[in-house]
C-alpha positions as CSV (number, residue, x, y, z in Angstrom):
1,X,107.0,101.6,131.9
2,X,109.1,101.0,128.8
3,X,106.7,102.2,126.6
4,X,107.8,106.1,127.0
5,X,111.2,105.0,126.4
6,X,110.0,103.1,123.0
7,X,108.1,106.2,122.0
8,X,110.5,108.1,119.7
9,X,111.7,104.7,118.0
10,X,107.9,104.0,117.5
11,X,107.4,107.7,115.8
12,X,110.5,107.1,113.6
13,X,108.9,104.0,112.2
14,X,105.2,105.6,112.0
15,X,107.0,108.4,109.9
16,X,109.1,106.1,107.4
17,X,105.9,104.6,106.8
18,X,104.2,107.8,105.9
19,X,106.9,108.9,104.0
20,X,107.2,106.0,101.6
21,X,103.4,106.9,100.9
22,X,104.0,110.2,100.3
23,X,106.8,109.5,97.7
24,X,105.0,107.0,96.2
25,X,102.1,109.3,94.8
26,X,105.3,111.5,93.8
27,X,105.9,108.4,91.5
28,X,102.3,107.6,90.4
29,X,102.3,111.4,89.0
30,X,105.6,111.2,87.9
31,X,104.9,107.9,85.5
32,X,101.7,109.9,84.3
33,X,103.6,112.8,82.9
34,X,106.5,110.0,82.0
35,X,103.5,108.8,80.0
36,X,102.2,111.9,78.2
37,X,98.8,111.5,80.9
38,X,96.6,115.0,80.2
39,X,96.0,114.8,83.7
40,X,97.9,112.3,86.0
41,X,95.8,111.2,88.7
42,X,96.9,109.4,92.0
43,X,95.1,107.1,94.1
44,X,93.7,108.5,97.2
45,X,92.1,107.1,99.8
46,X,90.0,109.7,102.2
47,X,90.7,107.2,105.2
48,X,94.2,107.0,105.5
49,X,94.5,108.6,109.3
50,X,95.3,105.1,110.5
51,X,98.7,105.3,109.5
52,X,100.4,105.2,113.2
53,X,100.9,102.1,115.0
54,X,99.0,103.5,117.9
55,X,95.4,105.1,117.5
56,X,96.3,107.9,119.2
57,X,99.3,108.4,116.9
58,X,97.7,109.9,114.1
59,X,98.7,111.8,110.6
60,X,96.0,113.4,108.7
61,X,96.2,114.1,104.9
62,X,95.0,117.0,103.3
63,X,95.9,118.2,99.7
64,X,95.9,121.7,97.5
65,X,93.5,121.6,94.2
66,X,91.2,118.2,93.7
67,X,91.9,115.0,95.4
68,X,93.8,112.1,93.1
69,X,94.5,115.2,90.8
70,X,98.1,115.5,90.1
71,X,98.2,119.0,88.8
72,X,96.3,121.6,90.6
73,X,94.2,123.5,88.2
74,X,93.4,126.3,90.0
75,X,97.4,127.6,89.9
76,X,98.5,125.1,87.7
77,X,101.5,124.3,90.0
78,X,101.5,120.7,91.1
79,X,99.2,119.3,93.8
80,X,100.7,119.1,97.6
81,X,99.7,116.3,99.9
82,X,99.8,117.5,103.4
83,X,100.7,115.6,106.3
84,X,100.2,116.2,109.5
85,X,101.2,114.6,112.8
86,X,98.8,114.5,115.8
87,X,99.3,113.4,118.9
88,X,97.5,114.2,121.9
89,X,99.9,113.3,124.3
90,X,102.4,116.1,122.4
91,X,102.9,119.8,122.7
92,X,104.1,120.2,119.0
93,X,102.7,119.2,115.6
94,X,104.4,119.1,112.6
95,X,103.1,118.6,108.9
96,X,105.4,117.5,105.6
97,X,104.8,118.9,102.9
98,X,105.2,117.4,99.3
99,X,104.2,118.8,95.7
100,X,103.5,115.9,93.7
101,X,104.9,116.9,90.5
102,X,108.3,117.8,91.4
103,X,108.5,115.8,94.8
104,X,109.8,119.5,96.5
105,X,109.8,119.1,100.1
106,X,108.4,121.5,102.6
107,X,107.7,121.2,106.3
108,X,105.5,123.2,109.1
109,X,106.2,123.2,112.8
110,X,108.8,121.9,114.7
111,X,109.6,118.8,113.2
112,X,111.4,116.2,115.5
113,X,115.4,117.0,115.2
114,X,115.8,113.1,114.1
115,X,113.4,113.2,111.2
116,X,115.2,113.8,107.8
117,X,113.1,115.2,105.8
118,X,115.5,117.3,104.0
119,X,113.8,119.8,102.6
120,X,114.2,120.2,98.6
121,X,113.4,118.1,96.1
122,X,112.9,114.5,96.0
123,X,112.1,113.4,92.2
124,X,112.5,109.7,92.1
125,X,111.7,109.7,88.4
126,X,111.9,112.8,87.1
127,X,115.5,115.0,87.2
128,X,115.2,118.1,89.1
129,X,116.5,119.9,86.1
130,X,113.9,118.4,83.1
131,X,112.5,120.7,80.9
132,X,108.9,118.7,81.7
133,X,108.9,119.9,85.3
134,X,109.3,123.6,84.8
135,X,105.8,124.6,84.3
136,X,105.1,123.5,88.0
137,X,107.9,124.9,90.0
C-alpha cells in the first residue's frame, strides 16, 4: 500500500543514478580529447538495463555511430548515448539524450515534470565555448 506513494521518489533516485552515468562517459571522452586521444573511447557495457531499483523499472541504452566510440564517424559529430525509461506499469516513456563530446542535452517524450534535465549543454570538462569542441556541434 505505500509502495504507489513511494514510486515517484523511487524514479527520482533510479534517474540520478542514470544520470551520473551518463555524464560520466561525457567525462571519459572529454579527458580523451583533453589528452590529444585520435579516437576517445568510453567504456561500455551492453548489459546495463539493470539500472532501476526495481526489475520492472528499466532504462535501456542505445547509442549513434560504434559502441565505446566517442566520435561518430559516420557524421563526425560526437556519439549520443540514448536512454530510455520503460516501465510497464506507465503510459509514457521518455529517453535523455546526451552527445558525448559536448555533453548537449536532448530529451524525447514526456519527461516527468520533476526531472531536471535541463536541456543544453552539460561539459564538465570542456567549456561550451572551446575552440576543440566546434567540430562536433
Amino acid at each position: 500500500m505505500l509502495i504507489p506513494k513511494f514510486a515517484p521518489a523511487l524514479e527520482y533516485f533510479e534517474l540520478l543514478i542514470a544520470e551520473k552515468y551518463l555524464f560520466k562517459k561525457v567525462n571519459e571522452c572529454q579527458m580523451g580529447l583533453i589528452n590529444n586521444d585520435v579516437s576517445p573511447q568510453y567504456k561500455f557495457k551492453s548489459n546495463v538495463t539493470g539500472l532501476g531499483i526495481f526489475k520492472n523499472n528499466k532504462f535501456t541504452f542505445s547509442y549513434t555511430g560504434n559502441s565505446g566510440e566517442c566520435i561518430n564517424s559516420m557524421n563526425s559529430e560526437g556519439n549520443k548515448i540514448k536512454l530510455t525509461r520503460t516501465n510497464p506499469n506507465q503510459s509514457s516513456n521518455y529517453s535523455l539524450i546526451i552527445n558525448l563530446i559536448t555533453g548537449e542535452k536532448i530529451s524525447e517524450g514526456q519527461i516527468p515534470e520533476w526531472l531536471d534535465w535541463w536541456e543544453g549543454f552539460h561539459s564538465p570538462l570542456i567549456p561550451k565555448n572551446d575552440s576543440s569542441l566546434n567540430d562536433f556541434y
